[in-house]
N, C-alpha and C positions, 0 to 999 in steps of 0.2 A: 423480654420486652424489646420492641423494635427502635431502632434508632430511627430517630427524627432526621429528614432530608431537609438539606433547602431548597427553596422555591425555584424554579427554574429559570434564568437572566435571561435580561432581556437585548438585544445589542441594536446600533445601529445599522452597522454593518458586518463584512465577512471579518474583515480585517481587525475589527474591534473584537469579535466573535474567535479570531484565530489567538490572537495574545491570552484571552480571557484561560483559556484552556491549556495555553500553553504553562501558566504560572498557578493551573489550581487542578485539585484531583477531583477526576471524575466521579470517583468513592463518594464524597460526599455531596453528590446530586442521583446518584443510580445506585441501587441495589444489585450490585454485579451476581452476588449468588442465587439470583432469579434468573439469571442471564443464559440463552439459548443460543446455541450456534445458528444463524443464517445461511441459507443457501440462495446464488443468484443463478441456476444455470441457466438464463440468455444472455447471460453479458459476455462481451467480446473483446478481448483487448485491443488496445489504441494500436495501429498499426503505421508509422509512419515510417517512411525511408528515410534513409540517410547516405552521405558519400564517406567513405573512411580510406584514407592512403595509410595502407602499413606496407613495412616490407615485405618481400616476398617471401621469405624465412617463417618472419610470426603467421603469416596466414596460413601458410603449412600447415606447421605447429597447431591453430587455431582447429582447420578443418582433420587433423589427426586426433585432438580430443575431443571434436565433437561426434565423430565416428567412432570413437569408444564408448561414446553415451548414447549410441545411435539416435543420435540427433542430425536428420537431415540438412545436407547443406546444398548450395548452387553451386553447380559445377560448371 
């Protein structure tokens, strides 16, 4: 026998909507064992720059592990 959901709430906002979730389990609004993995592939991540002062030692350090992960870097 299936367990009974509850009804889906209703909010007024995001913010009322963000608390909601935060102190209650999604379990008991969704059937997670029906649940499928999602695929988006056009989405692209948020790309924003930034200024960072590190020393010159850590950046080093920085761009020598990311060249062990061959993870391109600006040179």
């Amino acid at each position: 026998m299936k367990k009974a959901r509850k009804p889906a709430a209703t909010f007024a906002s995001e913010a009322e909507e963000r608390a909601y979730w935060e102190r209650t389990d999604s379990a008991e609004h969704l059937d997670w064992s029906r649940a499928k993995p999602a695929r988006a592939p056009n989405l692209q991540p948020s790309k924003t720059a930034i200024s960072l002062r590190l020393p010159v030692s850590l950046l080093d350090e920085i761009k020598i592990a990311a060249n062990k992960r061959t993870c391109p870097t600006n040179r």
